[in-house]
C-alpha positions as CSV (number, residue, x, y, z in Angstrom):
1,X,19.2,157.9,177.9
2,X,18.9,157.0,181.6
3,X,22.1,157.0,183.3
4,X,22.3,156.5,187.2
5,X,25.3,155.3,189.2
6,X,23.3,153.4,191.9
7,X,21.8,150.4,192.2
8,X,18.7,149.7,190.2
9,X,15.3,149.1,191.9
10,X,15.9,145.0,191.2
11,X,19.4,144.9,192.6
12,X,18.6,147.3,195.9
13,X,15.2,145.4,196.3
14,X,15.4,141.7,195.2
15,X,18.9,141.3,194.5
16,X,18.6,137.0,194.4
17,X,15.6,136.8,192.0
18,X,16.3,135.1,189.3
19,X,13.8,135.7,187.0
20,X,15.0,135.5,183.4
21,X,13.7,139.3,182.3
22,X,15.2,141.6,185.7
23,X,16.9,138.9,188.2
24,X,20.4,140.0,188.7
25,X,21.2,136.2,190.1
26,X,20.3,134.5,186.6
27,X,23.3,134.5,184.6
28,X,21.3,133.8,181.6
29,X,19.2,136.7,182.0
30,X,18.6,140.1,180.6
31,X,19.0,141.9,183.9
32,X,16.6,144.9,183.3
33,X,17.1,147.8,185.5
34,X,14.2,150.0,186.6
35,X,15.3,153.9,188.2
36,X,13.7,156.2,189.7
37,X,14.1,159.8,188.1
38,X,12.1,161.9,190.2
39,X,8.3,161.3,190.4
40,X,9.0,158.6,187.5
41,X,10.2,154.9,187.2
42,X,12.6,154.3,184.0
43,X,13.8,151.8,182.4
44,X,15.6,151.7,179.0
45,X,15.8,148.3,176.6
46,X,17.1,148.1,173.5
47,X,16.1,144.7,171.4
48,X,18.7,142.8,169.7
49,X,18.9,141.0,166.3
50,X,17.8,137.8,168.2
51,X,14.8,139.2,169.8
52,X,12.7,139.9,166.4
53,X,9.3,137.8,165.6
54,X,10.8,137.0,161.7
55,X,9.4,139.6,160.2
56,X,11.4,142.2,161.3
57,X,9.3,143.4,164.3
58,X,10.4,142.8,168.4
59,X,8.7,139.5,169.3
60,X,5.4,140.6,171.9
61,X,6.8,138.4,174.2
62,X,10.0,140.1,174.4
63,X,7.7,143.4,174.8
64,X,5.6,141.8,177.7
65,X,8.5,140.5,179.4
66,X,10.2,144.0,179.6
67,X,7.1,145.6,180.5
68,X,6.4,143.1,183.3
69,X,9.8,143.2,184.6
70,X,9.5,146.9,184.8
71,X,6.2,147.1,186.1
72,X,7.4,144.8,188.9
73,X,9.7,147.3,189.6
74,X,7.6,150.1,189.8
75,X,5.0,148.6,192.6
76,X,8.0,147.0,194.4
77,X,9.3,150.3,195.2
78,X,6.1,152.2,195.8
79,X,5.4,149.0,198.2
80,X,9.0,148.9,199.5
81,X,8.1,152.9,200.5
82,X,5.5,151.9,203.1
83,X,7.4,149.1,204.6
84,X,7.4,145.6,202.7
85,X,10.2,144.2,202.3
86,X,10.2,140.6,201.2
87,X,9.1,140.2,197.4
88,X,8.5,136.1,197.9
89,X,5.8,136.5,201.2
90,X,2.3,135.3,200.0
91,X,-0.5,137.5,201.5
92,X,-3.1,135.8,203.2
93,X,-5.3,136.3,200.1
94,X,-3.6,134.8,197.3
95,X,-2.7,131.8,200.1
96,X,-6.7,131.4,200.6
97,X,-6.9,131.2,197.2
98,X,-4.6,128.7,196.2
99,X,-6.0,126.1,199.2
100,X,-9.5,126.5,197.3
């Protein structure tokens, strides 16, 4: 069980995201919450009635969401340690790439 008292990595990070998996401005959403616990990045979900495939299994999409949510959260802080700040700036390579 992962208990912490602070802020989690989303709400001390990106605190107006509102992505549907780990932004703490969507009221509709699940908002996950990533920790550090020493050298690690936790997270802990626990999947509801609603979020089975049918057959008794957790839907994969619910899956990927929680693992991209927490992933996020994991390279926003180790970026966050060197200096970044702002999750919505567009490095100059993905911008190049989009004007293709």
């Amino acid at each position: 069980m992962i208990v912490s008292t602070g802020l989690s990595i989303q709400e001390s990070l990106y605190p107006e995201l509102t992505c549907f998996g780990c932004g703490h401005a969507n009221p509709h959403g699940w908002h996950l919450r990533s920790y550090r616990q020493g050298d690690l990045i936790v997270a802990e979900f626990t999947p509801r009635r609603e979020h089975d495939n049918g057959l008794g299994i957790v839907h994969a999409g619910i899956i990927a969401t929680v693992l991209d949510c927490h992933g996020a959260a994991a390279v926003m802080w180790e970026v966050a340690k060197q200096g970044w700040k702002d999750p919505t700036a567009r490095s100059c390579r993905s911008s190049r790439h989009h004007s293709r």
